[in-house]
C-alpha positions in Angstrom: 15.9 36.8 -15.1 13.1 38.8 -16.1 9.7 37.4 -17.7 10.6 39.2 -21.3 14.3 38.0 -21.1 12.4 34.2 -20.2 10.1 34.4 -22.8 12.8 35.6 -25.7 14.8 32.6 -24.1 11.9 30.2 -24.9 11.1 31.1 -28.5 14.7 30.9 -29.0 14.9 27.6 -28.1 11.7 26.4 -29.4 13.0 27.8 -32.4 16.7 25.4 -32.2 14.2 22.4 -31.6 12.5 23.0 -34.2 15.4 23.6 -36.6 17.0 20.2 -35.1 14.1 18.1 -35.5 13.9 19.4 -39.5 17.1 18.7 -40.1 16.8 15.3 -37.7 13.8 14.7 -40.5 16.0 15.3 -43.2 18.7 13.0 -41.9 16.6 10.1 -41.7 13.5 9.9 -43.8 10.8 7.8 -43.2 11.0 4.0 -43.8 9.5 2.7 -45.4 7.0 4.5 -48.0 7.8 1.9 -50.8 7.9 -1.6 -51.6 11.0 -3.8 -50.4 12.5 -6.4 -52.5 14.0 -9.5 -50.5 16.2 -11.0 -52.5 17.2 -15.0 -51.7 20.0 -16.0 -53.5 18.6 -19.9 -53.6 15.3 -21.4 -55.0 12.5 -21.8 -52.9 12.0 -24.6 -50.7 16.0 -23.9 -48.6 16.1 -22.3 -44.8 17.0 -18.7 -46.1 13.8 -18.7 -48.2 11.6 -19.8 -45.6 12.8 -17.3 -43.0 13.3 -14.7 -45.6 9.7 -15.6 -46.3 8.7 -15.3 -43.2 10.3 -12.0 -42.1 9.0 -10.4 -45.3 5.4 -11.2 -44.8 5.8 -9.9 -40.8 7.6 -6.8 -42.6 4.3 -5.9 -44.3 2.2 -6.6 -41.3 3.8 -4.2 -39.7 4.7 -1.8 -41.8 1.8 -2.0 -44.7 4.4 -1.9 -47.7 4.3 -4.5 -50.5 7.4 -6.9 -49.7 8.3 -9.0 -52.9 10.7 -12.0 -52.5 12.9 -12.6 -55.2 14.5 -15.9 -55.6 17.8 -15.1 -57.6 19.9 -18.9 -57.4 23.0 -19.5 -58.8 26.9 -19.8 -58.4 26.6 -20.7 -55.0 24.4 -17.7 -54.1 26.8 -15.0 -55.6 24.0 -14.0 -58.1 21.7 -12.9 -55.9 24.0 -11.3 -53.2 25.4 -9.2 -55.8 21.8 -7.7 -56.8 22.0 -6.1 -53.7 26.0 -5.4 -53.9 25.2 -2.9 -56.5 21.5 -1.7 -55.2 21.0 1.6 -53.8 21.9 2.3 -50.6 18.5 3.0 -49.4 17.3 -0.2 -47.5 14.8 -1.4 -49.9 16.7 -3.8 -51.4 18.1 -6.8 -49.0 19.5 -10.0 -49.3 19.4 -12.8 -47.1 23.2 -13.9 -46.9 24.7 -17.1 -45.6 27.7 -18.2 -44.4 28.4 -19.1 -48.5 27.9 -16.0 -49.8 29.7 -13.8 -46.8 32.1 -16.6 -45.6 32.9 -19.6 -47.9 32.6 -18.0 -51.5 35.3 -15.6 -51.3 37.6 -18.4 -50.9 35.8 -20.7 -53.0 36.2 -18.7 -55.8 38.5 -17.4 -57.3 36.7 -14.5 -58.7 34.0 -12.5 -56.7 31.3 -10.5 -58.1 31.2 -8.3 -55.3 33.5 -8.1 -51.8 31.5 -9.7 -49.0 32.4 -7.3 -46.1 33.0 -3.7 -48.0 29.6 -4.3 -50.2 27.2 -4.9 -47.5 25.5 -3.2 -44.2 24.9 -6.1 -42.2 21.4 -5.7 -40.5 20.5 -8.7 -38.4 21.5 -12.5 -38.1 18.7 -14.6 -38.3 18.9 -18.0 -37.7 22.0 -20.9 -37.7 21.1 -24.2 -39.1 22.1 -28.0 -37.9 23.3 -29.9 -40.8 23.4 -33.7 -41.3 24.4 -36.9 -43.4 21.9 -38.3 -45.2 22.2 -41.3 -47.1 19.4 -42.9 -49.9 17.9 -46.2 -48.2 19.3 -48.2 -50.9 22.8 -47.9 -49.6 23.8 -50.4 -47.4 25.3 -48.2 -44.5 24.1 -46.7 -41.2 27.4 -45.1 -39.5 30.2 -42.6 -40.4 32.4 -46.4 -40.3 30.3 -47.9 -42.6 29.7 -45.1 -44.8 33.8 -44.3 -45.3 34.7 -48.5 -45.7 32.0 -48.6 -48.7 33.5 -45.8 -50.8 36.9 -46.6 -50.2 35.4 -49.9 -51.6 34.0 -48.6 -54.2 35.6 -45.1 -55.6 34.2 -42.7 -57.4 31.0 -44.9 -57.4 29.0 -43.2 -54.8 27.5 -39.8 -55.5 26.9 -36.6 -53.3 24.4 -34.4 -54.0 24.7 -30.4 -53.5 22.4 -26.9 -53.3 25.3 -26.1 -56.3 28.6 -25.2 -55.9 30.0 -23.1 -53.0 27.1 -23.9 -50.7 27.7 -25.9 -47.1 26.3 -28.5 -48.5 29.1 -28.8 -51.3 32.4 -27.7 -49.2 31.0 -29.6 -46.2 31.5 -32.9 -48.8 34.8 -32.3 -49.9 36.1 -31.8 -46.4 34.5 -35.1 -46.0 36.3 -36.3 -48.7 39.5 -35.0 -47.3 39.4 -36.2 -44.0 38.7 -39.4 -44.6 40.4 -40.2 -48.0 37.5 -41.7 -49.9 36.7 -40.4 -53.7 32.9 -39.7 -53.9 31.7 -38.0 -56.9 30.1 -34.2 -56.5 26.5 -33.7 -58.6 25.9 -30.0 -57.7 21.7 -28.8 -58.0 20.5 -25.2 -58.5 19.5 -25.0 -54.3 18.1 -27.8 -52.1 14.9 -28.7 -53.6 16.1 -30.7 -56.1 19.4 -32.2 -54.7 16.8 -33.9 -52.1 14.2 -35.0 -55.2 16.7 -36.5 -56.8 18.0 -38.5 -53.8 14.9 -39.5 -52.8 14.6 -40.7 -56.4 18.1 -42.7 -55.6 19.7 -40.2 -58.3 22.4 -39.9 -55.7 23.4 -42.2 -52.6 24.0 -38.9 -49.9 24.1 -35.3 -49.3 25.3 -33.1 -46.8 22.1 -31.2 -45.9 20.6 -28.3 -43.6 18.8 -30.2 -41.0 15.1 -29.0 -41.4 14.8 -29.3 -45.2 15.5 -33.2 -44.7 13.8 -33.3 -41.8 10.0 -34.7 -42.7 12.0 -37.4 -44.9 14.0 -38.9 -42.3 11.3 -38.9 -40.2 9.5 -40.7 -42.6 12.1 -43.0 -43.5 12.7 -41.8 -46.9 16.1 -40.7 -46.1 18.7 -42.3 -43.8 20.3 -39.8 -41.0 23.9 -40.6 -40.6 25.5 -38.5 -38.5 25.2 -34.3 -37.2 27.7 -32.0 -39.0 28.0 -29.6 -35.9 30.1 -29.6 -33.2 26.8 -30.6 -30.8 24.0 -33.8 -31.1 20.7 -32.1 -32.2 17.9 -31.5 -30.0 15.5 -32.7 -33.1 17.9 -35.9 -33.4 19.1 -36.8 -30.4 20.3 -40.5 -30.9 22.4 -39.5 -33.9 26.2 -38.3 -33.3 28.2 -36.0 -34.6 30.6 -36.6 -37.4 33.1 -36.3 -34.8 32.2 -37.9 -32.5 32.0 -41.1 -35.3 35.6 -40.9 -36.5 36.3 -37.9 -38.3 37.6 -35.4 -35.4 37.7 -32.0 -36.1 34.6 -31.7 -38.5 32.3 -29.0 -38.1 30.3 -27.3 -40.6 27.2 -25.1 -39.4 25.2 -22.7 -41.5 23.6 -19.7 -41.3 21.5 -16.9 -42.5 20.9 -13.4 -41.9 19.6 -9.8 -43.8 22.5 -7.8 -45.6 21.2 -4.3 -47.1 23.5 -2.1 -49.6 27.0 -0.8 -48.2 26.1 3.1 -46.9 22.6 2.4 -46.3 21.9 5.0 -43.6 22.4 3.8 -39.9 18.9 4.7 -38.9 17.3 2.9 -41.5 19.6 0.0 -40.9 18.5 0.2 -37.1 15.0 0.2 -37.7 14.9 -3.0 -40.0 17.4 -4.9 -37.5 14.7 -4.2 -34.8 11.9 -5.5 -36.7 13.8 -8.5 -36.9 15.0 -9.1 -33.4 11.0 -8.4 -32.8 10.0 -11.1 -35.2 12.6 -13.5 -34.5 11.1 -13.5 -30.6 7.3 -14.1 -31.6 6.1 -17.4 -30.0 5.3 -19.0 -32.6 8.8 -18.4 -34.5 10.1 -19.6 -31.6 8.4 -22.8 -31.3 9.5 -23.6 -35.2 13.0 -23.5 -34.6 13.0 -25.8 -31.6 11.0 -28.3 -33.6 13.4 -27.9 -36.5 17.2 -27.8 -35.1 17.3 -24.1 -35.8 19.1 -21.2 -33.2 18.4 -17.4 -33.3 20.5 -15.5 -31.3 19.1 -11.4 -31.0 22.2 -9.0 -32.5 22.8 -5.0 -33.1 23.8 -4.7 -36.7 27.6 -4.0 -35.0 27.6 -7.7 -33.6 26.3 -9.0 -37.0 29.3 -7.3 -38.6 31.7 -8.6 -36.1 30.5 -12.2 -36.4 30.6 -12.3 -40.2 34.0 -10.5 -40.4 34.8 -13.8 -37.5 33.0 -16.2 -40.0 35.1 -15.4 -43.3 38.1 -15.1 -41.0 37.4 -19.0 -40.1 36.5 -20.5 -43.2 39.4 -19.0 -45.6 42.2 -21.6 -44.0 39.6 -24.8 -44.4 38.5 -23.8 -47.7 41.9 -23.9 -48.6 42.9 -27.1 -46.8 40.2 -28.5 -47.9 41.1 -27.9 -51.9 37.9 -27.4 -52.7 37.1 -24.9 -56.1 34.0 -24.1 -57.3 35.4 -22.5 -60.7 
């Protein structure tokens, strides 16, 4: 090859590269150049909203873009998920789904604003949450035993308190209910904050809670910690058993959380947000709240966060069903 055939060979591929990386640039703009809206389908105060928190104010560390958290409650979190159901497909718009909103709901209810797997790019898990029984101090009871002899003693005269209808905390009840025959009267809340003000207030006698937003009060002794909803004791309450293990074989109700953007988002974009969460998710001290809190993260590619909810809503359907729970 001679030095003028070389150099013609050379331009012409500088010329390709330089046609491939325009059009690579036009494929995939930059991300992002505008403010994000994190939408979290409960109040404030609930495990969603503080790791939705959380990951929004490490988003605009890192990227320098206003990230505005928008609390959207209601009908079990289908309010808010469908914000970003109908959003543009452009990644600025997320929601931070649970397993009522992608896995429970669309059993629950028997209409759905929006469908939880054709709707949604999912873009990262985030966290799963221990759950646990907790009972006012006023009633008289401090196992699973007790707990089930009292309102079979007295039905339809103990209360459960819920984060509203369709939430863990509500279907986790009624399977309660189911298993062990008792009739225990539902008093569904607009998200967690004020089911557990109201208990604490002795408005209610128990509810079926995520672990870290009751917490502080059983620690305290405001609230009374019956019994872990999960398949496993809790690291944060190790002396307390499972519901299982207490009587009720075969309970198991976990939740979780993780960021959903708009169905056709562009895979790039998707990418680059799921790796700002795996990144955020790992920081020390991150880490060190979950352990103190009952709380796992387990690192995913937005194609393991897809196959897992797909496995979630698979799961649920039959024990929504069985458990005749409707929250319309």
């Amino acid at each position: 090859m001679n030095a003028y055939n070389a150099r013609g060979l050379l331009a012409t591929s500088i010329v390709f590269s330089c046609t491939g990386l325009a059009h690579a640039q036009t494929a995939a703009p930059a991300f992002p150049t505008k403010t994000i809206r994190m939408v979290v389908p409960f109040p404030p105060g609930g495990f969603s909203d503080i790791f939705g928190r959380i990951i929004a104010g490490k988003f605009n560390e890192t990227w320098g873009q206003t990230v505005v958290v928008d609390n959207r409650p209601g009908a079990g979190g289908n309010i808010g998920a469908e914000i970003v159901a109908r959003a543009a497909p452009d990644g600025y718009t997320l929601v931070m789904g649970t397993v009522g909103t992608h896995a429970i709901n669309p059993t629950l209810f028997s209409k759905m604003p929006y469908d939880a797997l054709k709707d949604f790019a999912p873009v990262a898990f985030v966290v799963e949450a221990e759950g646990l029984l907790v009972v006012h101090p006023s009633i008289p009871v401090k196992t699973v035993k007790e707990l089930i002899a009292l309102a079979k003693a007295k039905p339809g005269q103990l209360s459960y308190a819920s984060a509203g209808a369709g939430t863990t905390s509500h279907l986790a009840a009624e399977i309660f209910k189911t298993m062990a025959g008792v009739d225990i009267l539902h008093i569904p809340y607009k998200g967690n904050v004020p089911a557990i003000t109201d208990l604490l207030g002795g408005q209610t006698s128990m509810l079926f809670a995520t672990l870290p937003t009751v917490l502080p009060q059983v620690k305290a002794d405001k609230l009374r910690g019956i019994a872990v909803l999960g398949s496993t004791r809790s690291t944060a309450l190790p002396a307390l058993p499972t519901i299982a293990e207490a009587g009720l074989k075969g309970f198991e109700v976990n939740n979780w959380t993780g960021v959903f953007a708009t169905a056709g988002t562009p895979s790039a974009v998707v990418s680059k947000l799921n790796a700002e969460v795996q990144r955020i998710m790992k920081l020390p001290e991150v880490q060190s709240r979950l352990a103190g809190e009952g709380l796992r993260f387990e690192p995913t590619t937005p194609e393991q966060f897809s196959a897992f909810v797909k496995a979630e809503l698979t799961k649920w359907a039959p024990v929504v069903k069985a458990s005749g729970a409707k929250a319309d």
